[in-house]
C-alpha positions in Angstrom: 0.0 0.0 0.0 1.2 3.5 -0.9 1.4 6.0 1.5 1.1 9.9 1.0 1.1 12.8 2.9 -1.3 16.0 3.4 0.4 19.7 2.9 -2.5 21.6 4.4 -2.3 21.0 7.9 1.0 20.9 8.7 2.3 24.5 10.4 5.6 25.7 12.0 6.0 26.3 15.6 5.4 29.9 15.3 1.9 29.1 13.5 3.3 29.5 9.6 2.8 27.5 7.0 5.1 24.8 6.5 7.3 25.3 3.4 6.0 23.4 0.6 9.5 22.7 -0.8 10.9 21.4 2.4 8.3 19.2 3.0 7.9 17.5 -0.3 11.7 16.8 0.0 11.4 15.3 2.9 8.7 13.2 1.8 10.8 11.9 -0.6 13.8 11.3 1.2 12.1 9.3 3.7 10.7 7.3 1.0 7.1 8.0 1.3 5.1 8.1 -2.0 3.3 11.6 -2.6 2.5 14.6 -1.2 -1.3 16.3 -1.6 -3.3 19.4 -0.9 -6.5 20.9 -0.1 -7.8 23.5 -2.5 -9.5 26.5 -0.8 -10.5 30.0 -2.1 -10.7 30.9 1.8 -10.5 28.6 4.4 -10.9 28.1 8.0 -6.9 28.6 8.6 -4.4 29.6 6.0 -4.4 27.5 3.1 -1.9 28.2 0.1 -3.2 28.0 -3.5 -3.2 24.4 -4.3 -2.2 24.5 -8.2 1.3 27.1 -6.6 1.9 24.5 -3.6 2.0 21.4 -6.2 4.1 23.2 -8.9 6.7 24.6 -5.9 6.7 20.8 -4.5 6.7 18.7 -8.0 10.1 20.9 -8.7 11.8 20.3 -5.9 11.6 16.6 -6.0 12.1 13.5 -8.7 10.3 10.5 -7.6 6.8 11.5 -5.0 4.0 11.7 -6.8 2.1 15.6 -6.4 -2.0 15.7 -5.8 -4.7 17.2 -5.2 -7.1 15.9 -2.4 -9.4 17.5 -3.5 -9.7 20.3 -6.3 -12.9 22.0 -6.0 -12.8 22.0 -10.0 -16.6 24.0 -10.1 -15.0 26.7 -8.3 -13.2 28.4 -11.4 -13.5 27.9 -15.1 -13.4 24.4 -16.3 -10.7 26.5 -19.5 -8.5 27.9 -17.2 -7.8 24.7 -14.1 -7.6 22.5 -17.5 -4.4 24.7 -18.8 -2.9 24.7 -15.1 -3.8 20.5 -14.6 -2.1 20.0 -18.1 0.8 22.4 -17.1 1.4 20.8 -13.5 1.7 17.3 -15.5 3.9 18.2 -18.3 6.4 20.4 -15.6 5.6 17.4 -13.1 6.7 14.8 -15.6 3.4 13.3 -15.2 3.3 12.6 -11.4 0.4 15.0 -10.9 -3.4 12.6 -9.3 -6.5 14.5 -9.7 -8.5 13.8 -7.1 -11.7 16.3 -7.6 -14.7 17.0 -5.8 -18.0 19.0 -5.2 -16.9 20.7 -1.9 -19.1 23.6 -0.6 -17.3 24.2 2.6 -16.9 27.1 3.3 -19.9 28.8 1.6 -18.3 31.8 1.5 -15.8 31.1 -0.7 -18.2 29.9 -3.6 -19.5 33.6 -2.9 -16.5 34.9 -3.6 -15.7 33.3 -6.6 -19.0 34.3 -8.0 -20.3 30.6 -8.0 -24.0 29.3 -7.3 -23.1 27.1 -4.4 -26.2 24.7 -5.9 -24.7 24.7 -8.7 -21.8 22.7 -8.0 -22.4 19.3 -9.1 -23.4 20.1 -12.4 -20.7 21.8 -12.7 -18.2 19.5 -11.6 -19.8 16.8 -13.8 -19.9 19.1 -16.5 -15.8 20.4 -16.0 -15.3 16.1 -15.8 -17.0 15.6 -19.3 -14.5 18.1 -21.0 -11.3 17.8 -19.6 -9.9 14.6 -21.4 -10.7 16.9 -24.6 -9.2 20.3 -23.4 -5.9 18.2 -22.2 -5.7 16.3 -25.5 -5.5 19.8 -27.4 -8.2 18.7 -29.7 -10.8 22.0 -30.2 -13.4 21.2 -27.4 -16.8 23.1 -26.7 -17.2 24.4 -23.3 -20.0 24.0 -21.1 -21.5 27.2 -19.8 -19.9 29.8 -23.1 -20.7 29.7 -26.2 -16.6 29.4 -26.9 -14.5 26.6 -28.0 -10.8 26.4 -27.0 -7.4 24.2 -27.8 -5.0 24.1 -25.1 -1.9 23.3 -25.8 0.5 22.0 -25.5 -1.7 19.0 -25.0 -0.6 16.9 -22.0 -1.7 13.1 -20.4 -5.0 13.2 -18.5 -3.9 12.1 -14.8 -4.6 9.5 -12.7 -9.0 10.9 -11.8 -10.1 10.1 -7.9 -13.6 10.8 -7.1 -13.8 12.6 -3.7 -16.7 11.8 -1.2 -18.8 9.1 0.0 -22.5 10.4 -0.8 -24.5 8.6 -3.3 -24.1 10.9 -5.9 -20.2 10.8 -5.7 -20.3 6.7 -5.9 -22.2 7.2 -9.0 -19.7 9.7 -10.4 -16.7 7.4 -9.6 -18.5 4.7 -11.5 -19.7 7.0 -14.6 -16.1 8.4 -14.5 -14.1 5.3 -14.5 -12.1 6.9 -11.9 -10.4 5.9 -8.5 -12.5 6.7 -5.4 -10.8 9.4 -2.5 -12.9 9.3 0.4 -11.7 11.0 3.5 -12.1 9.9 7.5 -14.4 7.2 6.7 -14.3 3.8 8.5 -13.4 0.8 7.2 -16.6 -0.7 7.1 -17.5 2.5 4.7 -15.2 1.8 2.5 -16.3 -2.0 2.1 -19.7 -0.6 1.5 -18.6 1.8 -0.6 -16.4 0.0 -3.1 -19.3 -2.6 -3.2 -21.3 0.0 -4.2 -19.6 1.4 -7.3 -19.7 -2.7 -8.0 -22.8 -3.1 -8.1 -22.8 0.0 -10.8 -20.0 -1.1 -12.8 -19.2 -4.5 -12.2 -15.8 -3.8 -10.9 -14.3 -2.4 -7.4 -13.0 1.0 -7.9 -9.1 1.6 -7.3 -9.1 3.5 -3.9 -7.5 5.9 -2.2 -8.3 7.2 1.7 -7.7 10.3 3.0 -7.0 9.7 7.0 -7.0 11.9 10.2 -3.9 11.5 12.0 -1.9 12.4 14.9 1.3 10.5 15.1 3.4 11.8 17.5 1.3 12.5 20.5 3.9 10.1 22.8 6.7 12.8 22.1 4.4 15.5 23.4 2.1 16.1 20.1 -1.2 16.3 19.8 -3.3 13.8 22.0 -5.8 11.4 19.7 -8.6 12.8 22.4 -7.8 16.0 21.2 -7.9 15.1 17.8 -11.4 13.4 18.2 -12.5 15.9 20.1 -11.6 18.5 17.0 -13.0 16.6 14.3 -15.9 16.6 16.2 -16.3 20.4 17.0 -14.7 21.8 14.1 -15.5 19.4 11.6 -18.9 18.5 12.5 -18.8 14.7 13.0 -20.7 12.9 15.4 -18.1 11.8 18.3 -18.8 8.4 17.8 -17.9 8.3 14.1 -14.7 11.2 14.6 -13.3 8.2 17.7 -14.0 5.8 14.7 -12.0 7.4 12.2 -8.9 9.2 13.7 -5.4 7.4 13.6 -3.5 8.1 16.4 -0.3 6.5 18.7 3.3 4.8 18.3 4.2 3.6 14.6 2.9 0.0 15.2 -0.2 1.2 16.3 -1.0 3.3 13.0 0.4 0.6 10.6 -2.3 -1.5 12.6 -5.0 1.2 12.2 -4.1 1.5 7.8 -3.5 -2.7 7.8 -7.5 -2.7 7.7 -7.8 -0.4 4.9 -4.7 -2.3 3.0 -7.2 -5.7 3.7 -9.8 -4.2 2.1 -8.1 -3.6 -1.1 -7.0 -0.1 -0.3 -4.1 0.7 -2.7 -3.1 3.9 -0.8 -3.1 5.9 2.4 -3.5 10.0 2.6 -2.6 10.7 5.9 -3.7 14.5 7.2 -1.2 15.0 9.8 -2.7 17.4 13.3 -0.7 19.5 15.8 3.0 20.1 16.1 6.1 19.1 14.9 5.4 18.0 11.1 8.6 17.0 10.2 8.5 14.5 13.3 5.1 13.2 12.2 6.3 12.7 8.5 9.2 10.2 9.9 6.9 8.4 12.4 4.3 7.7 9.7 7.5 6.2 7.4 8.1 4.1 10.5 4.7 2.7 10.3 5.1 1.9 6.7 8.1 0.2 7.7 6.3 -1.7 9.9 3.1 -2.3 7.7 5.3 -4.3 4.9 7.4 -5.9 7.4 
């Protein structure tokens, strides 16, 4: 099983962002597989521009792969994220996964942008239809204008994950053909998921899961109560379900915690690191990796 990393929640000391540069370089020295972000307009803590965070990242490194977990690909014009995904994959040398989804959170930001939050699914499905097209360079007719465009140079179509666990992003996953990117869901939701998208296509979708984590808490880091306790209050979930979902204690306890995704058929591992000392936490989880193909 591969295991990645999450960019947007990791923060210096002094409450800074962590530098993109230094941390995919040290995801990739410590032999971890890819690094991801979050893609935010406006966010409830700072968030860098997604698209600038995986071009800094994808050229400072050789081997991790770069991705997004998720792009909000409704927010902008379907034209414009097409010329940066097919830029970040040629400059990448074709490392860049496309995990995409509806989002919604914050509302404001979809304000901001000047985007009918309601809108977003269509949108997103509409953005999905075109963008093989736009990144082939062929001329391709764009939803929403009455404009056609070739982007070039063309460029490969990435590696597409679905993001979400609702109905309606199952059915997207198996109308796409794409990987499925679910985040803090338990295993038993992804058994039921991945069955689901079966029954749809026939197949079991290639999977990806995005997991809460704190991995240093016995050197002094965040506490897995704490963590709990956050994903309940600031996220929203119901206690039961946050306890049920957040990966938390010594490397052999967290390879323990991702061995039940990897018997499930999960290919690879997002982990969204919480609280202090990123660096530390990105060494810890390539312990447990250690550990998990031991």
């Amino acid at each position: 099983m591969k295991l990645g990393l999450a960019h947007s929640t990791m923060f210096e000391a002094d409450g800074s962002i962590a530098d993109p540069v230094a941390v995919a370089r040290h995801v990739e020295d410590l032999g971890l597989d890819s690094l991801w972000v979050s893609d935010h307009l406006a966010w409830g803590t700072p968030i860098l521009d997604s698209v600038v965070t995986l071009a800094a990242a994808s050229a400072a490194t050789g081997r991790i792969e770069v991705g997004f977990a998720v792009l909000q690909l409704a927010l902008r014009r379907v034209s414009w994220i097409a010329k940066q995904i097919g830029s970040l994959q040629l400059v990448s040398g074709g490392r860049l996964q496309l995990g995409v989804g509806v989002g919604g959170h914050p509302a404001e930001e979809w304000a901001a942008a000047g985007v009918d939050l309601g809108d977003r699914g269509r949108r997103t499905d509409e953005a999905l239809d075109v963008l093989p097209a736009l990144l082939s360079g062929e001329p391709t007719r764009l939803p929403d204008v009455d404009a056609s465009v070739a982007l070039r140079p063309a460029a490969p179509m990435p590696p597409l994950w679905i993001g979400g666990d609702s109905p309606a992003a199952l059915k997207r996953v198996a109308r796409t053909g794409a990987g499925w990117l679910p985040a803090a869901v338990t295993p038993g939701q992804v058994a039921v998921g991945r069955q689901a998208v079966e029954d749809l296509t026939g197949t079991r979708p290639p999977t990806t899961v995005s997991v809460f984590a704190t991995l240093n808490a016995h050197r002094g880091g965040m506490t897995r109560e704490a963590l709990v306790d956050l994903c309940a209050t600031g996220f929203g979930f119901p206690r039961e379900h946050a306890d049920a979902v957040v990966v938390g204690g010594k490397p052999e306890e967290v390879a323990d915690a991702l061995r039940r995704y990897a018997d499930l058929g999960v290919g690879q591992v997002v982990v969204v690191p919480f609280g202090s000392g990123w660096a530390e936490q990105c060494e810890l989880l390539a312990e447990a990796g250690s550990v998990l193909t031991s």
